[in-house]
C-alpha positions as CSV (number, residue, x, y, z in Angstrom):
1,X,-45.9,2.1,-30.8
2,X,-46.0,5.2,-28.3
3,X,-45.5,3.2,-25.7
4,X,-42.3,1.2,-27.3
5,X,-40.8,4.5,-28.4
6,X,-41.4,5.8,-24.2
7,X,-39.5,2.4,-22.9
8,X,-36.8,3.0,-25.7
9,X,-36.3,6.5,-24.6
10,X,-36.2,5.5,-20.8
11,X,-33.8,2.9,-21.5
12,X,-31.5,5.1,-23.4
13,X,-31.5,7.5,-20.6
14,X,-30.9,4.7,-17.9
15,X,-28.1,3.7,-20.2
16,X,-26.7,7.1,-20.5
17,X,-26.3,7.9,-17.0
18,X,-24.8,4.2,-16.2
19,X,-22.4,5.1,-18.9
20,X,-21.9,8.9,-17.5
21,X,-21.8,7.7,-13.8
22,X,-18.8,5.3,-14.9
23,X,-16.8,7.7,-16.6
24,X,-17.7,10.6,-13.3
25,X,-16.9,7.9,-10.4
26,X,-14.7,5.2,-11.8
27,X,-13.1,5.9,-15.2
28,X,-9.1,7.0,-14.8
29,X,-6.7,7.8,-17.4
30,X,-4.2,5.2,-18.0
31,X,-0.8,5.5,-17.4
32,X,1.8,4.4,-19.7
33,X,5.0,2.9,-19.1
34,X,7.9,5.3,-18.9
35,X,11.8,4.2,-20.6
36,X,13.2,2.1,-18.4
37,X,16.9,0.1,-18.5
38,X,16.0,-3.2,-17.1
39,X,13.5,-6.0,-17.7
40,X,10.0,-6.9,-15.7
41,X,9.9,-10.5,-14.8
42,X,7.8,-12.9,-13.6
43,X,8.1,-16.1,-11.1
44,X,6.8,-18.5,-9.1
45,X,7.4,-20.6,-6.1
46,X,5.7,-23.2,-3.9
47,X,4.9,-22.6,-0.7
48,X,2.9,-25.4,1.3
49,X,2.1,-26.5,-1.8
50,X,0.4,-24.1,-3.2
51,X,2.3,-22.2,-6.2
52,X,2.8,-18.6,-5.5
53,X,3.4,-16.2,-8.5
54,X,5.5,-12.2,-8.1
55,X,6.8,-10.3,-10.8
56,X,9.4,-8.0,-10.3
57,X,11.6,-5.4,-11.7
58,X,15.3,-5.4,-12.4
59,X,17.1,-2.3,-13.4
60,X,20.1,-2.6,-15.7
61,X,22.4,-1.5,-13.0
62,X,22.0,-3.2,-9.7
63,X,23.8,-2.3,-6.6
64,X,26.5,-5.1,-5.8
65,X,24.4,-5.7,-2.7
66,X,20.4,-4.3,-3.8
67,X,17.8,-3.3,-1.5
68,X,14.4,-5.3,-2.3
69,X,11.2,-3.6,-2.1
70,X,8.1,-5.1,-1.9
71,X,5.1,-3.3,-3.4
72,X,1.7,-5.2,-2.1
73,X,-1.8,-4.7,-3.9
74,X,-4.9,-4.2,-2.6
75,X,-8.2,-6.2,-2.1
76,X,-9.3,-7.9,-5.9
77,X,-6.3,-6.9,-7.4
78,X,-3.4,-8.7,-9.0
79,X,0.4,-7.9,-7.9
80,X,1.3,-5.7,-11.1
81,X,-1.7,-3.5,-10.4
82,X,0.5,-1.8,-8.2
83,X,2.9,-0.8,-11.0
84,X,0.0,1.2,-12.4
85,X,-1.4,2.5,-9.3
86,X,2.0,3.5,-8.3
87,X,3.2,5.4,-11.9
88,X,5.9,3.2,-12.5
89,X,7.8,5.5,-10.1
90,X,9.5,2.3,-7.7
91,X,11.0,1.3,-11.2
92,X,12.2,4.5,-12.3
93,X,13.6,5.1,-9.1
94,X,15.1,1.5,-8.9
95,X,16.9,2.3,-12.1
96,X,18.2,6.0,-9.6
97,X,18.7,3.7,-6.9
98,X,19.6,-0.1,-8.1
99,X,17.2,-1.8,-6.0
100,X,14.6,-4.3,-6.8
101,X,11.2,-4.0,-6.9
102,X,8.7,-6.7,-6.4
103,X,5.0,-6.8,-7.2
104,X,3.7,-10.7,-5.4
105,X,0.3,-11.9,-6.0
106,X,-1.6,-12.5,-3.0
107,X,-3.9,-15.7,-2.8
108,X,-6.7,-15.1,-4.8
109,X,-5.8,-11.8,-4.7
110,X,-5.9,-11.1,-1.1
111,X,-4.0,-11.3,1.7
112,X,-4.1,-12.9,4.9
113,X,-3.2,-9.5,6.8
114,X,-4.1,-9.6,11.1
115,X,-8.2,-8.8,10.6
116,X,-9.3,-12.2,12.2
117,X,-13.2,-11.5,11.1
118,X,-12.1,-10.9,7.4
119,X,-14.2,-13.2,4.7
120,X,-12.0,-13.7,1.7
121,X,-10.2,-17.0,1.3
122,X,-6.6,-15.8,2.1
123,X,-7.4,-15.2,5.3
124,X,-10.6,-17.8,6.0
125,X,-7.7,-20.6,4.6
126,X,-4.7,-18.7,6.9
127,X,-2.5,-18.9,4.4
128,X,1.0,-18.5,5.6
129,X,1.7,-15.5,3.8
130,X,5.0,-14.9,5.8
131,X,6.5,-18.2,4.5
132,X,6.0,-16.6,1.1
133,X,7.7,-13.7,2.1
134,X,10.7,-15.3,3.8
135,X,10.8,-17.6,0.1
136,X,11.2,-14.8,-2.3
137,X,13.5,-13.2,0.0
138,X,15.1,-16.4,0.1
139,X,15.1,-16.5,-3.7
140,X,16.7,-12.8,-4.2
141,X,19.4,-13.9,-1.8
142,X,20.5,-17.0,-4.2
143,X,19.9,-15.1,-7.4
144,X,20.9,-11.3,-7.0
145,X,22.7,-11.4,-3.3
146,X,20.2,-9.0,-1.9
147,X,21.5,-6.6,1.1
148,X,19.8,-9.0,4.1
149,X,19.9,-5.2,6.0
150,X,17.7,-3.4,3.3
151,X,14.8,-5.5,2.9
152,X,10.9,-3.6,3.0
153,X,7.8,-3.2,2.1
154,X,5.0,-1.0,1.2
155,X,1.1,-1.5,-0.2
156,X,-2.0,0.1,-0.6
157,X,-5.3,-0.8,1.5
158,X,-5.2,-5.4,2.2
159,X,-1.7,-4.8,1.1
160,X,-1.1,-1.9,3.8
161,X,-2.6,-4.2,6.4
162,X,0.0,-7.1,5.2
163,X,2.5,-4.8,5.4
164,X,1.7,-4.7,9.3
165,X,1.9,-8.0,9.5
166,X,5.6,-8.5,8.2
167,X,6.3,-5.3,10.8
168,X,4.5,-6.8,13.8
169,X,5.8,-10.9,12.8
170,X,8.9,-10.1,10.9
171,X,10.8,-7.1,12.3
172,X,14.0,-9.3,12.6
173,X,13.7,-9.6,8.6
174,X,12.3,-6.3,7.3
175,X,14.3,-3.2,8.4
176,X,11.3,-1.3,7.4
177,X,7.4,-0.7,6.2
178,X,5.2,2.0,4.7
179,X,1.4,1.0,4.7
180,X,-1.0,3.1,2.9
181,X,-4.7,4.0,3.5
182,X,-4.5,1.1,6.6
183,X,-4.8,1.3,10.3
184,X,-4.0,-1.6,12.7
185,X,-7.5,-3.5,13.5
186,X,-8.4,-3.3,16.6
187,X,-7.1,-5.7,19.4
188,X,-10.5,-7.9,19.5
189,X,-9.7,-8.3,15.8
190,X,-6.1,-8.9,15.6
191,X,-5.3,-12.0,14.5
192,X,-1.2,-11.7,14.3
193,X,1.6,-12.6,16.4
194,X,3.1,-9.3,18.0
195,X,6.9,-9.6,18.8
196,X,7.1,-6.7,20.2
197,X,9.8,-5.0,18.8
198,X,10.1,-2.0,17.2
199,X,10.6,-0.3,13.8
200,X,10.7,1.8,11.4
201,X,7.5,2.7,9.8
202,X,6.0,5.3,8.1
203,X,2.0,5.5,7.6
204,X,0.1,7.1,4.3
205,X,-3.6,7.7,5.5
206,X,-6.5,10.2,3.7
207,X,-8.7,11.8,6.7
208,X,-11.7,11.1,3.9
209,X,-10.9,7.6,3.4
210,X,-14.3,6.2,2.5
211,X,-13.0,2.7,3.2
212,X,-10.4,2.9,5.9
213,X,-11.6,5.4,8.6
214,X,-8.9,8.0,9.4
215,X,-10.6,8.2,12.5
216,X,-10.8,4.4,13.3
217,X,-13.9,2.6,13.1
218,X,-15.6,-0.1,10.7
219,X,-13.6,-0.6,7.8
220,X,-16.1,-1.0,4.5
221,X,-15.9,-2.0,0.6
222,X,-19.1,-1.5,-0.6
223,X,-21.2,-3.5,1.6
224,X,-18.8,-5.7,3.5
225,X,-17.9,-5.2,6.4
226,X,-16.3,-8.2,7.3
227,X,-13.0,-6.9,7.8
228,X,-14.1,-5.3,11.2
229,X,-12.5,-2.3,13.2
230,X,-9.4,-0.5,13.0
231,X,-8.0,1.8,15.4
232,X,-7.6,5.8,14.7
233,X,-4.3,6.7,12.7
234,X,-2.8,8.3,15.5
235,X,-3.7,5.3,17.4
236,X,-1.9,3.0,15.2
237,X,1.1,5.3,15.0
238,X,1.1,5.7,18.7
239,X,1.3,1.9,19.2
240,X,4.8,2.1,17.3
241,X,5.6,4.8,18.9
242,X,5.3,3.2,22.2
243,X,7.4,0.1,20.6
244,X,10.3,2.3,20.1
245,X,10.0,4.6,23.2
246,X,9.4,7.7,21.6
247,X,7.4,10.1,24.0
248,X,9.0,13.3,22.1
249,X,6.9,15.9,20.2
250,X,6.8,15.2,16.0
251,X,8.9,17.5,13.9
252,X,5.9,18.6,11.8
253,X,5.9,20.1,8.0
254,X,3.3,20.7,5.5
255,X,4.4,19.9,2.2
256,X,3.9,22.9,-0.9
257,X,0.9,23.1,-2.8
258,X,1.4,21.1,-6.2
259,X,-1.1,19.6,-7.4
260,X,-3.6,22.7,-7.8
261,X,-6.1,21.5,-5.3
262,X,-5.8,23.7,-2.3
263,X,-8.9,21.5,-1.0
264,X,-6.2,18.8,-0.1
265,X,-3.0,19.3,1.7
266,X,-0.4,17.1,3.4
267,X,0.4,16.7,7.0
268,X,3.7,15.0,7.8
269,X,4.9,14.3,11.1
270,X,8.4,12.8,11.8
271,X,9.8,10.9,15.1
272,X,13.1,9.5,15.7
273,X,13.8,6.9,18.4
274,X,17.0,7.0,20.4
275,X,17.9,3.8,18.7
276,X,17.5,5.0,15.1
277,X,14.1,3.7,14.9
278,X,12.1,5.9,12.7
279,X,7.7,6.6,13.2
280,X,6.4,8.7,10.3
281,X,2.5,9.8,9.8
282,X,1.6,11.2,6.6
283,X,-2.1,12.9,7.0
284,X,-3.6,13.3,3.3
285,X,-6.3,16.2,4.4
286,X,-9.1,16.2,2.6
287,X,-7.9,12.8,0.6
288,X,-9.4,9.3,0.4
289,X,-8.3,5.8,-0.1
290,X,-5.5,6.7,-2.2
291,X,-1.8,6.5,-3.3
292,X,0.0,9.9,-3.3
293,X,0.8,10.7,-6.7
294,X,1.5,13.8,-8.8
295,X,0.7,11.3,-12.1
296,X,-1.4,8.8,-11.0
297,X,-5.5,9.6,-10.6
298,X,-7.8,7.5,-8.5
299,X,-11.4,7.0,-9.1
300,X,-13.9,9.8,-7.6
301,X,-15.6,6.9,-5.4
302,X,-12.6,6.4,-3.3
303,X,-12.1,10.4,-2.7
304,X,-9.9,12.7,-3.7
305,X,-6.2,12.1,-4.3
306,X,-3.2,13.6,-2.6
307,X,-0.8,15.1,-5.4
308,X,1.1,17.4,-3.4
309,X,3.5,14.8,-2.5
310,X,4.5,11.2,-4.4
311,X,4.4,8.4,-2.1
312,X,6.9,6.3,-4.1
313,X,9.7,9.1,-3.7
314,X,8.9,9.7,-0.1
315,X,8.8,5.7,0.3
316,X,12.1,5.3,-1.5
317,X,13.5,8.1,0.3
318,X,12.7,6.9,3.7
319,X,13.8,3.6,3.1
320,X,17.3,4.3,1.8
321,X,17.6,7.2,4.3
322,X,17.7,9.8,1.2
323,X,16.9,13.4,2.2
């Protein structure tokens, strides 16, 4: 009976600091949805046969010609994870702003960004990811006469990375992109079509990123490494730099302390091409693999967040040229 009573005891121990290291490394708070005017909605389309689901946000008033923002999840995630990840902010500033916000599904929940050596089925498949793309856009044109000169996107992590495909493939479509906590692979393991031209872009990236290296290096979730090297993040923003011909010193600012953490700050660096193209670098110091967020907390195991600044409102901002 001693001996039972001993294993019990261990075992409630073991299970006690399971249950304390989940709640310490990946319990968050959850968020609840704000008041909003319009409705969430959900859709589907084919796409070389394969049905391809999106949800998306329409505010009650709607400019006569919207923007349309694309908000892109990460690895293992569905599209509306982002509406939690995010706050809800894109919607309650598409209700500010009138433009639509859109939250696709990527193929069993990944997409098939430019990492050639990358293991998940989007990519091992090659989905043609920017056929989806150009269909939705194709399917906010018919049903809301979208502004064909405002069309972008953002996305955290496998959704940052797709975000450089539609910049490096699709910059005659997309007037502008905003990855997150993602650096271009390197060129051994690029696996996209570069046009060569150049825009706007602005890059979210936390020099403690325990997953994407702010440094560049082997990108790693857990264990897998499959998704290979990425270049530094001034690397990445010096290859769009060179794009747009921009050999100009940043303007530089750090943004105010705000979110009581003076262990993290916020480097932003701004550069503006003679063409109007626009190269941003966002350096969360001391932050992980994050979005920026004054509402939103990340788990401990992917480092600390960055809430001196909101990502969303700086996204918004420098997509609709709002200062």
């Amino acid at each position: 009976m001693k001996i039972i009573r001993w294993i019990l005891l261990i075992l409630a121990v073991l299970v006690l600091l399971v249950v304390a290291a989940f709640f310490y490394y990946l319990y968050v708070p959850a968020i609840d949805p704000p008041e909003l005017s319009g409705d969430y909605q959900s859709h589907s389309i084919k796409v070389d046969d394969i049905d391809r689901s999106f949800g998306f946000y329409l505010p009650k008033q709607l400019d006569v010609k919207p923007p349309l923002i694309f908000v892109l999840h990460g690895s293992n995630q569905p599209g509306d994870s982002m509406r939690k990840a995010t706050g809800f902010e894109f919607e309650t500033l598409a209700d500010q702003y009138g433009f639509i916000v859109v939250y696709p599904d990527g193929y069993q929940k990944h997409w098939n960004d430019c990492r050639a050596s990358a293991d998940y089925q989007a990519n091992q498949k090659n989905i043609d990811d920017p056929a989806f793309f150009t269909a939705m856009i194709s399917y906010f044109s018919e049903t809301h006469s979208v502004d064909s000169e405002r069309i972008f996107a953002t996305g955290l992590s496998n959704g940052g990375h797709m975000a450089y495909r539609l910049a490096l493939e699709l910059p005659d479509i997309f007037a502008a992109v905003a990855p997150m906590a993602a650096n271009l692979p390197v060129d051994s393991n690029m696996d996209c079509q570069k046009s060569g031209r150049p825009i706007s872009i602005a890059v979210f990236n936390g020099t403690e990123d325990p997953i994407n290296p702010y440094q560049g290096g082997r990108v790693k979730v857990g264990s897998n490494d499959s998704r290979g090297d990425v270049l530094s993040s001034h690397d990445t923003i010096g290859y769009w730099l060179g794009l747009a011909q921009i050999n100009n010193e940043p303007e530089t600012r750090t943004h105010p302390e705000q979110d009581g953490d003076d262990s993290t700050s916020v480097r932003e660096d701004r550069w503006l091409g003679n063409d109007g193209t626009q190269v941003r670098l966002y350096t969360l110091q001391g932050s992980g693999h994050v979005v920026p967020s004054r509402i939103v907390t990340f788990p401990r195991i992917l480092g600390k967040g960055a809430g001196d600044i909101s990502a969303p409102q700086e996204i918004v901002n420098f997509f609709l040229g709002v200062e």
